[in-house]
Each structure stands twice: as structure tokens, then as C-alpha cells.
C-alpha positions in Angstrom: -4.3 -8.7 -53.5 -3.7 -12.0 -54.8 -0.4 -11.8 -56.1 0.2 -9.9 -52.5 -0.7 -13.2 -50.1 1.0 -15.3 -52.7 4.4 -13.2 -52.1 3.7 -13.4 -48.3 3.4 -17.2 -48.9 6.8 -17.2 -50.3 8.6 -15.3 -48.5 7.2 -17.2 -45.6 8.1 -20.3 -47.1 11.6 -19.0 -47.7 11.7 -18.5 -44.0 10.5 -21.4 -42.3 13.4 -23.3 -44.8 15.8 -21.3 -42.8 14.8 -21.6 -39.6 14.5 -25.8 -40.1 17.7 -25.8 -41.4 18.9 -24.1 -38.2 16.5 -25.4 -35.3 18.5 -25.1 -32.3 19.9 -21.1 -33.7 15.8 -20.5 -33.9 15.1 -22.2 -30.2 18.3 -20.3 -28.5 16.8 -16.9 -30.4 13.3 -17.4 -29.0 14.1 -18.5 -26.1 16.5 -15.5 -25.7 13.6 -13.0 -26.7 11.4 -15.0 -23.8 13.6 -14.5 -21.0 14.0 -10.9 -22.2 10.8 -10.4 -21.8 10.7 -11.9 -18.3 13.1 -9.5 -16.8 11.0 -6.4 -17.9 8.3 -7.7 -15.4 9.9 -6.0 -12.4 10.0 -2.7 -14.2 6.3 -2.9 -15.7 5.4 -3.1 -11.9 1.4 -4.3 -10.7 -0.8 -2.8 -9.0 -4.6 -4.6 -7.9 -6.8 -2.6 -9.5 -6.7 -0.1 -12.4 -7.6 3.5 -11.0 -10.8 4.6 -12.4 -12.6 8.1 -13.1 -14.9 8.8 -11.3 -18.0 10.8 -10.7 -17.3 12.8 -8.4 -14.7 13.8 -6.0 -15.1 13.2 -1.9 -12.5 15.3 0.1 -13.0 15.0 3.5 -11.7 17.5 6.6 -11.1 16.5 9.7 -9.6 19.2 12.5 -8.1 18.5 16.2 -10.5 16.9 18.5 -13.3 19.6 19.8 -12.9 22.0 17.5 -15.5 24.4 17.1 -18.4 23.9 14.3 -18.1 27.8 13.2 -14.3 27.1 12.5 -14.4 23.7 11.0 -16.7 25.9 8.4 -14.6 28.4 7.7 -11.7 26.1 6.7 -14.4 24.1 4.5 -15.3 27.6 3.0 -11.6 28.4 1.8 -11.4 25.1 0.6 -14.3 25.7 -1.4 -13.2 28.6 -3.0 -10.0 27.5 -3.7 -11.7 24.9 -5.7 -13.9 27.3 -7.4 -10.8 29.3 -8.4 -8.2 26.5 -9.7 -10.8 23.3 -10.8 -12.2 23.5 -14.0 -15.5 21.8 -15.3 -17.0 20.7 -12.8 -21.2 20.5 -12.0 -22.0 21.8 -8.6 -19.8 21.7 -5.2 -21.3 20.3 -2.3 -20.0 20.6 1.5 -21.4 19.2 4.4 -19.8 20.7 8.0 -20.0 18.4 10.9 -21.0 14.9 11.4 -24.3 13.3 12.5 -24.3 11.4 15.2 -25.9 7.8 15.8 -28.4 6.9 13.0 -28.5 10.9 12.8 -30.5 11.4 15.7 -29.4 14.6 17.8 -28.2 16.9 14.7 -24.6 17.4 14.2 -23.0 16.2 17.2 -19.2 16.2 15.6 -18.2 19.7 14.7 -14.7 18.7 14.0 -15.3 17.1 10.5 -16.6 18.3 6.9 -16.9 16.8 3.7 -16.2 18.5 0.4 -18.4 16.9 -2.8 -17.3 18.1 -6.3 -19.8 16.8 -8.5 -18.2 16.4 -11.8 -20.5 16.3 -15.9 -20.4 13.3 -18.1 -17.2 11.4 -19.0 -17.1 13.6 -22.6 -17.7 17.2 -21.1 -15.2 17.2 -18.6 -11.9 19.8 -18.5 -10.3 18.1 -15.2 -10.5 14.9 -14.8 -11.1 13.4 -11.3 -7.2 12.5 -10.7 -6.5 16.0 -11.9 -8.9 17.7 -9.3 -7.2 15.7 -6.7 -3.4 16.5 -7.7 -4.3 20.4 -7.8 -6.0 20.2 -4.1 -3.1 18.2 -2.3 -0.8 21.2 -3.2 -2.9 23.4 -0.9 -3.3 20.5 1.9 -0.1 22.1 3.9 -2.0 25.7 3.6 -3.5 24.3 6.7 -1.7 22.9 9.5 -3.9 21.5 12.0 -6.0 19.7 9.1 -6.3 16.4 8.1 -7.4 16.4 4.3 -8.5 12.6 3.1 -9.8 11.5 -0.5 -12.9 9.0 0.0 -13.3 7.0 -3.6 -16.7 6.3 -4.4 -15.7 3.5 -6.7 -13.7 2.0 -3.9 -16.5 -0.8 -2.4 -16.7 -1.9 -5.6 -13.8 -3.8 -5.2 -13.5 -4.5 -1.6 -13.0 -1.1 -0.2 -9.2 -1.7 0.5 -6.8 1.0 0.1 -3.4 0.6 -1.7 -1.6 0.9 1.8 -3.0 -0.5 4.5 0.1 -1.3 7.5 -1.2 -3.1 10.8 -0.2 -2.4 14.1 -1.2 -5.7 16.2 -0.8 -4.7 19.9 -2.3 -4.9 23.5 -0.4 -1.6 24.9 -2.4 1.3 22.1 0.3 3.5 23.4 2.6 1.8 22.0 0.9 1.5 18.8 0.0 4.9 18.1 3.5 5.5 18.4 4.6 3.3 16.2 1.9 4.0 13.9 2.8 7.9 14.0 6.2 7.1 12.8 5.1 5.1 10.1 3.3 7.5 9.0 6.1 10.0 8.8 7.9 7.4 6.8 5.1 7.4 4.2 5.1 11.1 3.8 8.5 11.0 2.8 7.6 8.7 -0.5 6.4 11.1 -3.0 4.7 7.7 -4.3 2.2 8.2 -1.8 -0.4 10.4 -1.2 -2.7 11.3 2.4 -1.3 8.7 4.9 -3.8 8.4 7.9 -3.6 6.8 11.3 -7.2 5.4 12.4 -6.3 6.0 16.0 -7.7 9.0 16.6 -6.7 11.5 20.2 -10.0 11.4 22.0 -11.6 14.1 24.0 -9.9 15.1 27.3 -10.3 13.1 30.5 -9.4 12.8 34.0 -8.1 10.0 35.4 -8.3 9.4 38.9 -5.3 7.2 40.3 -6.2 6.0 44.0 -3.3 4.4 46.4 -4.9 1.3 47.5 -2.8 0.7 50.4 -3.5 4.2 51.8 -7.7 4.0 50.9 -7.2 0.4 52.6 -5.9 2.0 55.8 -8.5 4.7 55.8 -11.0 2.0 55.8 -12.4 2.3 52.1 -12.9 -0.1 49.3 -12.5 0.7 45.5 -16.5 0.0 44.8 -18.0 2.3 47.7 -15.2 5.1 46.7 -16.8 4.4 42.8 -19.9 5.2 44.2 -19.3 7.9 46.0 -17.7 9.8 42.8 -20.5 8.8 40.9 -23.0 10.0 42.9 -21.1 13.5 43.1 -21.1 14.0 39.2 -23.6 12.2 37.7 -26.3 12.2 40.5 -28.2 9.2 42.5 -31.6 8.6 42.5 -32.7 9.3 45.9 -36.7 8.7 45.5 -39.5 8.6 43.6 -42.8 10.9 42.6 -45.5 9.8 42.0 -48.6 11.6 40.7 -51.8 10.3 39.1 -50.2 6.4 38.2 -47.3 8.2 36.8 -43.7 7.3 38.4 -40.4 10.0 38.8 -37.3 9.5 39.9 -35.7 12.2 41.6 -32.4 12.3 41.2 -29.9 14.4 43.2 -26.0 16.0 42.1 -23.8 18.5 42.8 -24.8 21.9 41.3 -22.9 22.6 37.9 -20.6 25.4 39.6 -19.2 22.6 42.3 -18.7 19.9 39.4 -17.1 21.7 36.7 -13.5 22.0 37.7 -11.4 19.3 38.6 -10.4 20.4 41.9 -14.0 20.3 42.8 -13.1 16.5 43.0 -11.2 17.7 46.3 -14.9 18.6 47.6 -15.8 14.8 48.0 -15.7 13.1 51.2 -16.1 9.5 51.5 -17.4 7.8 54.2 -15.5 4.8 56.0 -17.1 2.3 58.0 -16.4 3.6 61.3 -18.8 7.0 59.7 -15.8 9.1 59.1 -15.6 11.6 56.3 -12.6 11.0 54.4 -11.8 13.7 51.8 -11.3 12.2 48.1 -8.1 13.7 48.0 -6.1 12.4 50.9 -5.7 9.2 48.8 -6.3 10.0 45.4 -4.2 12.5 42.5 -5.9 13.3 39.4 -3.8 12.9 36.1 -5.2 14.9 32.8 -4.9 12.9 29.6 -6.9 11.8 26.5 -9.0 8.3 25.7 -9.4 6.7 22.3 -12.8 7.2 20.5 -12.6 4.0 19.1 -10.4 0.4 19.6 -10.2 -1.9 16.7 -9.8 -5.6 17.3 -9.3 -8.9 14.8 -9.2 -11.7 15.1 -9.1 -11.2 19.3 -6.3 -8.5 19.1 -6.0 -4.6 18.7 -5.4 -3.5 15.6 -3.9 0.7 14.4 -3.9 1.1 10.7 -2.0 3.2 8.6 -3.5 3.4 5.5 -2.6 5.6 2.6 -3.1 5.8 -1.3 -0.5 6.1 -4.2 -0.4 8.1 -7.1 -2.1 7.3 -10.2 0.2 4.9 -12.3 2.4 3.7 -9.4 3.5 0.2 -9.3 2.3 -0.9 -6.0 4.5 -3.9 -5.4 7.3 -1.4 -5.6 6.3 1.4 -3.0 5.0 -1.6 -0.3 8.4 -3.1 -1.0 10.3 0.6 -0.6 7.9 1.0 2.6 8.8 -2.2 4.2 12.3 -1.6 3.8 12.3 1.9 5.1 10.4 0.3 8.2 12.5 -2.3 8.9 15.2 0.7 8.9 13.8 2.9 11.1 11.6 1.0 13.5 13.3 -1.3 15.8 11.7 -4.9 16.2 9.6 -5.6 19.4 8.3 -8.4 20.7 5.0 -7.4 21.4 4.3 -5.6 18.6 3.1 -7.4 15.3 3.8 -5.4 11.7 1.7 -6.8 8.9 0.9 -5.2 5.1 -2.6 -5.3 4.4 -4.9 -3.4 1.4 -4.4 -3.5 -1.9 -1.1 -5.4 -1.5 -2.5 -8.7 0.1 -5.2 -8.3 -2.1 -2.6 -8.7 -5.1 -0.6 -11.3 -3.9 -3.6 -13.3 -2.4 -5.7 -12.9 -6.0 -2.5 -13.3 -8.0 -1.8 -16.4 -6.6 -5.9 -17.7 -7.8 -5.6 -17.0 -10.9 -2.2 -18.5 -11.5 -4.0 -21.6 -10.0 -6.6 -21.0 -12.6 -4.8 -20.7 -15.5 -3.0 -23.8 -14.8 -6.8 -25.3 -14.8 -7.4 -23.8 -18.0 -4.4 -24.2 -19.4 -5.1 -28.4 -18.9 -8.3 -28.3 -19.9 -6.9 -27.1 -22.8 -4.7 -30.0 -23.5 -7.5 -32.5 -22.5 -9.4 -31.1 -25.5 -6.4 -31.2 -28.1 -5.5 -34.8 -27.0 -8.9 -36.1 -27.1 -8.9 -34.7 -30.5 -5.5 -35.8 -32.0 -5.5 -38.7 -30.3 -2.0 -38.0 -28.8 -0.4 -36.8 -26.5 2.4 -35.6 -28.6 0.9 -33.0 -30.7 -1.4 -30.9 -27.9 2.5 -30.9 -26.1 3.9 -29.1 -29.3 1.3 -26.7 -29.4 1.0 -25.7 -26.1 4.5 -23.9 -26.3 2.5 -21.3 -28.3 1.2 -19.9 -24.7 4.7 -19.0 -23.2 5.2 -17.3 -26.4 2.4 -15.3 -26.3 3.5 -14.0 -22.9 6.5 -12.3 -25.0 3.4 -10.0 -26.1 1.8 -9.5 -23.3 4.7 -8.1 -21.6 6.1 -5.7 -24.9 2.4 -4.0 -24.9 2.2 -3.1 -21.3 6.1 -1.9 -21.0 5.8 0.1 -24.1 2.7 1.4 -23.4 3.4 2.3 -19.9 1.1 0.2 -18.2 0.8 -2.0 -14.9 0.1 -5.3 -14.9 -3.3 -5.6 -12.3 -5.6 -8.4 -11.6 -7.5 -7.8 -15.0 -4.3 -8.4 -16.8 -4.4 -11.9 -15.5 -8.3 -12.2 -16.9 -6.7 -11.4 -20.3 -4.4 -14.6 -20.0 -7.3 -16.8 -19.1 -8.8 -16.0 -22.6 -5.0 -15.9 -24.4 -4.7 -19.6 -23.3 -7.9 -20.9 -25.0 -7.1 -18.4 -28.5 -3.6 -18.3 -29.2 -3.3 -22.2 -29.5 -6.1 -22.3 -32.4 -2.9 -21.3 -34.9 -0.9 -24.4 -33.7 -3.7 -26.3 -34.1 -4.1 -25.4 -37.7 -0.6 -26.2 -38.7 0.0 -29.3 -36.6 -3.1 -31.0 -38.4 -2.2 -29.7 -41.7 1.0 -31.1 -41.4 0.0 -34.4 -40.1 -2.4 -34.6 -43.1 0.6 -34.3 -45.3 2.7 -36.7 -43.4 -0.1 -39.3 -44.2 0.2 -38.5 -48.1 3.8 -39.5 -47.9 5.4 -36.5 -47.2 8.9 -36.2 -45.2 8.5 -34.0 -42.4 10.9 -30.9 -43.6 8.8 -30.4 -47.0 5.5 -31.2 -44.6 6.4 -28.6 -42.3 7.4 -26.1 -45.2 3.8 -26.7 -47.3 1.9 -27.1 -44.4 3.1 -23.7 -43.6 2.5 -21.9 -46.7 -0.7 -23.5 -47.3 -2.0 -22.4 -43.4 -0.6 -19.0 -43.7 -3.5 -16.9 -44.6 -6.5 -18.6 -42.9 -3.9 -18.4 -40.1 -3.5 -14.0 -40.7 -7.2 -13.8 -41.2 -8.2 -15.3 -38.3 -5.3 -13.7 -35.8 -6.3 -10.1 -38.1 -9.5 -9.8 -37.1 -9.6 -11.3 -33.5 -6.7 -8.6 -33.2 -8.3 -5.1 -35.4 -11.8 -6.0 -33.1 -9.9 -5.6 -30.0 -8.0 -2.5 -30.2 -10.9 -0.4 -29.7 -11.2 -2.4 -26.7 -7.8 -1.9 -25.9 -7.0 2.0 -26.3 -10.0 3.9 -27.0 -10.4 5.7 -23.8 -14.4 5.9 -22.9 -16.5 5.9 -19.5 -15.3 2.5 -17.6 -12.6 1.6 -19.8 -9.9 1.2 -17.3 -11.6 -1.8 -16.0 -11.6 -3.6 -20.0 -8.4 -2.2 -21.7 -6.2 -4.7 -19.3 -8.1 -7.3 -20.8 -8.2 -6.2 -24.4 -4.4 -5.5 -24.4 -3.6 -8.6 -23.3 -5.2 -10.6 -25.7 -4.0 -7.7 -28.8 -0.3 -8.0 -27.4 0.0 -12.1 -27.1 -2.1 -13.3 -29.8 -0.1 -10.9 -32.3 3.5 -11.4 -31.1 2.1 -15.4 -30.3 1.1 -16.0 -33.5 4.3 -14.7 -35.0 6.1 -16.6 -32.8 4.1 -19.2 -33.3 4.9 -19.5 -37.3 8.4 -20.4 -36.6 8.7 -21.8 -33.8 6.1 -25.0 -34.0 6.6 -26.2 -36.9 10.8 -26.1 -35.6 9.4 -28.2 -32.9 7.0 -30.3 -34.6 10.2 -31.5 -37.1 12.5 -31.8 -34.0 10.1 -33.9 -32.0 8.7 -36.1 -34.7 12.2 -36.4 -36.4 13.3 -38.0 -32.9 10.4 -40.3 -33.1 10.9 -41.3 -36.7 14.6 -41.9 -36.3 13.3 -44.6 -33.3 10.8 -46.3 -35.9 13.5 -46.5 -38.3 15.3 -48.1 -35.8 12.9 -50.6 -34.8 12.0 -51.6 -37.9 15.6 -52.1 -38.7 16.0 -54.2 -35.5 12.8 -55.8 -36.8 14.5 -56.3 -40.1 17.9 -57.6 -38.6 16.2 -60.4 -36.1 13.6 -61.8 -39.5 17.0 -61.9 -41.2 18.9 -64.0 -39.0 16.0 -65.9 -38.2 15.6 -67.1 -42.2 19.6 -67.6 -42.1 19.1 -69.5 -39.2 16.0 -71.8 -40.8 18.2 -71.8 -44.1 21.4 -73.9 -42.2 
């Protein structure tokens, strides 16, 4: 083993005398390999969040407004058994039909809805994963038509409870926004990218409208309240007097029997009366137009607000299908003034996050130096070594692209710890080296022993901070998505880095200080010159 490390030495040696006889060729190739590196970003992709495994698998059901109970259970029912026939290791399957209503007081008041729970065994027993389950069930989501089929992640609030697309419609006319909204959604079902895009807007249960001419009800000597009364009164009764029996108090409240109140041209049977007494039939200056309400209206910050939301397939690069989605928007939706387009999710959750921790590894990144130069005493040295962390970005990017990963929020978690490691091998051979400049060494045979002699504490230390991460990195295990961004990151740049690292420093540490001795030399030549012609000068 010895004779092993003392051959690496060598040939390690033999090395760094080539690459500091050729400093600039060893700069232009590194800096070649850097920018390389850089343009495989775009293709790596990012996403926010890694997709997790989880525990069990929420499909939800939703039918057309006022569907019937007995039929939102049967569909339920054949997606039940379509589950038992194609899933594979899973615990127990649970589905609820219908939706409580307020605080779950009166039963199961919405009969339109169901919810579908697979309830899947520990991480190590499982056949299908969760993502698996979900790919073989969207195949049968066009089996039915008037369904709207809808994956609920129970790992989601973890992290903010955003979806990966999440488009807002900011608009005072809804009309206008469930349009718009509608054809969005179209537009995401055409990416294959993108899986169960939903509009929040939901059709409401039928109403009637009833549209009075004012001018014709202000001729007939009416007014808009006592006509509201009036209606009111018809359908939903007037309290006319009270009962009272032993303390106790009733009201007794008096409407139209249900047989002359439950069409809508019993609204014909109401007569109005004017101030002059005069029965004025309802109809003479009203018309009744059929039509739907909203259940719901969203508003922020003081406006209304239709989502789209929508997820992506595991593995997708994010930035990539919002970027597609924008473009196919832009392309097929004509701008309007009134009408307010803004991504949302996920996506803002990326770029708003991504932007932090670039801010905080700037921090760390200074902190960093603040410690070398305190130490050194210099500001020279901490600037040589710190050109160890762009290298180990090289790394960083080769293990995800090779690996098939997207860069996400964690990856950036992984850089934060990178900048505080990866300089630790600089460190080593810039005091070495120094420490032989002081015994009188020139800088190209400092550079070349320092190097040699730093070489194995340097592999042991990069060795095992690397071997004890890879578990870390690509075991798979309950949970690991959320700690594999973070051990690859570090595995990737602190191997590549260091490498890097071995050649590169000590190219700038001879380039930098060789510029600085050439300027003492100079000086103290100057110095020389001006004593000389000062003693020639004393001499005559």
C-alpha cells in the first residue's frame, strides 16, 4: 500500500510539473470543462420539490352538478374494482361516496363527489409503488366521460400544499374567466407532461333569474324592494303572527303550497300590488331567464381569482412545461385588458425560493472568506482558494445529468454545505505551500512538494467524506427523495472539486504570487537603484 500512495505521489508530481509549465493551456481547459458544464443546466431541468412515495393513494370523483348519490356510487364501485383487478400490493381500499356538509352536520349533503383511499404496506413490501398506482388508473380516467378524476397528495402540506401548475385568472366578469380558464385547460391536456388539469370554478346548481324592466314596473307604480318582497313572500313564506301557548312563542309563517311554487311559471301566479291597490301580475313586467350560479368566488388580494391547477409527471423538469405552457398560452389566447394571467404553484415557489438561497450562499460563501482571511492573514490566499467552489459546481452538474436527475430546492441545500467542505483541500495546500516558501523555497518547486507532500491527507479526507455519503446519495429507502438531492450534491462536487482542485490552485497560487514576486523584485531593485545613486551622489 505504501509503495501504491508513493506512486500516486509521483505521478502526481509528474503532473502538476506539467500543468505549471503550461498555466494558461490548464486555465483555458478548466475553464472550458466549467462552461460545459453550465450549458447542461437547461437540459438537467428543476423542479421545487422531489416527488415522494407515499402512503397511500387519494383519488378523488367528482360528477356533474346534482348528480344522484346511487350513481356517484356506482362509478366509485367500478373504479374500485378496476383497482382490485390491475394494482398490486396494496393493504385495504377505502371509498367514501358523497360529501359532508358544514362541520358534518346534516349527513351527506353532496352526492356528486367520492373519494377512493388505497392504503398501501410498508416502503419494503410493496409491488406498485404509489406513482405506479397512479399511471395505471389515469389510463381508465377517459372510461368515464362525465367524471372528473383528481389525485389528492397527502405529502403535499408538507411543503406548502402548492401544485406544480397553478395558472390565475384575475378578473371581475367570472364569465369571462371560466372561459378563459376552460381553454387553458384544454391546452394543458394536450402536454402529455401533465397530468389531471382542473378548473376551481365549478357550474353551480340551476337557478332562475328574474330580469324586471324598470321603466315598465316604474309606470305600473312599483318599486324594486316591494316587488322583492312580494316574491319573497310567495316562495319562502312571511311570518304573519305569532302563537303563543304556556310562555312559549311561534311564529306562523304563511306560503304558497308546494304544487303552486314548484314550476317556474307558477311565478306568473304573483300579483303585486301598486300604490293605487291594483294587482299587477309579476309577469307583465318581468321574463324569467334559466342559468347556473357559482358555488364558490375566490378573491386575493381584493380581486377574483379562477385557477387552473394541474400536476406533472414524475421526473418532469418543471421550468420546462410552465415555459411550453406559457408559450402555448400566449399562442392561443388573445390578450385582454381586463383579464390578468399569472403562473403560480410550484413554479413561483422555485423561482421565489431559488432566488433565497442564491442570496444565502453568497452569505455563506463570505463568511467563508472572512474565516480564511482572518486566519492567513490575507486577503490573497482565501481569494485563491475560493475558486475551488465554481469547480465543484462541474460536479454537481455531471452527477445529476448522468444520473437523470432534476435539480430542486434540496439541491441548493447541498451547495450550502459544498461551500464550507470543498475549500478545506485548498486550504491544505495553500498553507503547505506557504510553509515552504518561508524555508526558502521558489514557488514552482513549492507548489510541486507542497503538492506531493498534501496529496494523501488530501484523498483521505475527500475518500471518506465521499464513501459515507453515497449511501446517502443512492440507496433508495422510506423518505430518501427528500436527502439523496443533498447527498449527491455534496458526492458529485467535493469529488470532481477536489480533482479539480489539485491542479488548478496550485496553477493559480504560482500565477498570482509569481505576479507579486516579480513586483517585490521590482521594488527592491528600484530600492537598490535610488541607494545607488544616492552613494554616487554623496561620493562627488
Amino acid at each position: 500500500m505504501e509503495r501504491f500512495f508513493q506512486g500516486l505521489e509521483n505521478l502526481y508530481a509528474s503532473i502538476l510539473k506539467g500543468v505549471l509549465r503550461h498555466k494558461i493551456i490548464t486555465i483555458v481547459v478548466v475553464l472550458g470543462i466549467f462552461l460545459f458544464s453550465l450549458t447542461l443546466i437547461p437540459k438537467t431541468g428543476f423542479e421545487f420539490m422531489p416527488s415522494m412515495q407515499e402512503d397511500q393513494v387519494n383519488l378523488g370523483v367528482e360528477l356533474p352538478v346534482g348528480t344522484k348519490l346511487e350513481i356517484t356510487e356506482t362509478v366509485l364501485k367500478q373504479m374500485e374494482d378496476i383497482i382490485r383487478s390491475e394494482v398490486k400490493g396494496y393493504d385495504d381500499i377505502i371509498t367514501e361516496v358523497g360529501e359532508a356538509s358544514f362541520f358534518g352536520l346534516g349527513g351527506s349533503a353532496i352526492g356528486y363527489k367520492g373519494n377512493i383511499r388505497i392504503m398501501l404496506p410498508s416502503y419494503k413490501e410493496r409491488i406498485d409503488s404509489s406513482d405506479d398506482m397512479k399511471q395505471k388508473l389515469r389510463k381508465h380516467f377517459n372510461d368515464f366521460p362525465s367524471a372528473v378524476f383528481s389525485f389528492d397528495s397527502s405529502q403535499g402540506a408538507s411543503f406548502g400544499g402548492t401544485t406544480p401548475i397553478d395558472i390565475l385568472i384575475k378578473t371581475e366578469d367570472l364569465t369571462k374567466a371560466k372561459d378563459i380558464a376552460e381553454k387553458i385547460r384544454d391546452i394543458l391536456k394536450t402536454m402529455p407532461e401533465i397530468t389531471e388539469p382542473q378548473v376551481d370554478l365549478k357550474d353551480g346548481l340551476p337557478e332562475v333569474e328574474i330580469v324586471m324592466d324598470r321603466d315598465k314596473m316604474y309606470s305600473l307604480g312599483l318599486n324594486v324592494y316591494s316587488v322583492g318582497q312580494e316574491i319573497q313572500a310567495n316562495l319562502d313564506g312571511i311570518t304573519a303572527s305569532q302563537f303563543r301557548d304556556g310562555g312559549n312563542e311561534y311564529d306562523i309563517v304563511m306560503f304558497l303550497a308546494d304544487e303552486d311554487r314548484n314550476q317556474i311559471l307558477d311565478l306568473n301566479k304573483v300579483f303585486v300590488n301598486n300604490q293605487m291597490g291594483q294587482r299587477i301580475p309579476l309577469a307583465s313586467f318581468a321574463r324569467y331567464q334559466k342559468g347556473t350560479g357559482p358555488i364558490s368566488i375566490n378573491r386575493e388580494n381584493q380581486t377574483r381569482v379562477v385557477h387552473v391547477t394541474a400536476g406533472t409527471v414524475p421526473g418532469t423538469a418543471l421550468n420546462e412545461v410552465a415555459d411550453r405552457a406559457q408559450q402555448l398560452i400566449n399562442q392561443e389566447i388573445p390578450a385582454d385588458e381586463d383579464v390578468l394571467i399569472e403562473f403560480s404553484g410550484d413554479y413561483e415557489d422555485l423561482q421565489k425560493y431559488g432566488m433565497r438561497f442564491v442570496a444565502i450562499i453568497l452569505v455563506s460563501v463570505f463568511l467563508v472568506f472572512g474565516v480564511m482571511a482572518s486566519q492567513f492573514e490575507s486577503f490573497v490566499d482565501p481569494f485563491i482558494i475560493l475558486f475551488a467552489i465554481p469547480l465543484s459546481l462541474i460536479g454537481v452538474i455531471m452527477i445529476y445529468f448522468f444520473t437523470g436527475q432534476i435539480f430542486n430546492i434540496l439541491t441548493a441545500v447541498g451547495l450550502v454545505m459544498l461551500a464550507g467542505i470543498i475549500v478545506n483541500n485548498g486550504i491544505v495546500l495553500v498553507d503547505y505551500t506557504n510553509l515552504l516558501r518561508k524555508r526558502g523555497m521558489n514557488i514552482h518547486d513549492a507548489c510541486v512538494e507542497a503538492g506531493r507532500n498534501r496529496l494523501r491527507p488530501i484523498l483521505m479526507t475527500t475518500l471518506t467524506t465521499v464513501l459515507g455519503l453515497i449511501p446517502m446519495a443512492f440507496f433508495p429507502g422510506e423518505g430518501s427523495e427528500l436527502v439523496q438531492p443533498i447527498g449527491k450534491s455534496v458526492v458529485g462536487g467535493l469529488s470532481v472539486g477536489s480533482l479539480f482542485t489539485l491542479l488548478l490552485i496550485p496553477v493559480i497560487y504560482a500565477i498570482v504570487n509569481g505576479v507579486g514576486e516579480r513586483r517585490r523584485e521590482k521594488r527592491e531593485a528600484r530600492k537598490l537603484t535610488r541607494q545607488k545613486n544616492r552613494l554616487e551622489g554623496d561620493e562627488a
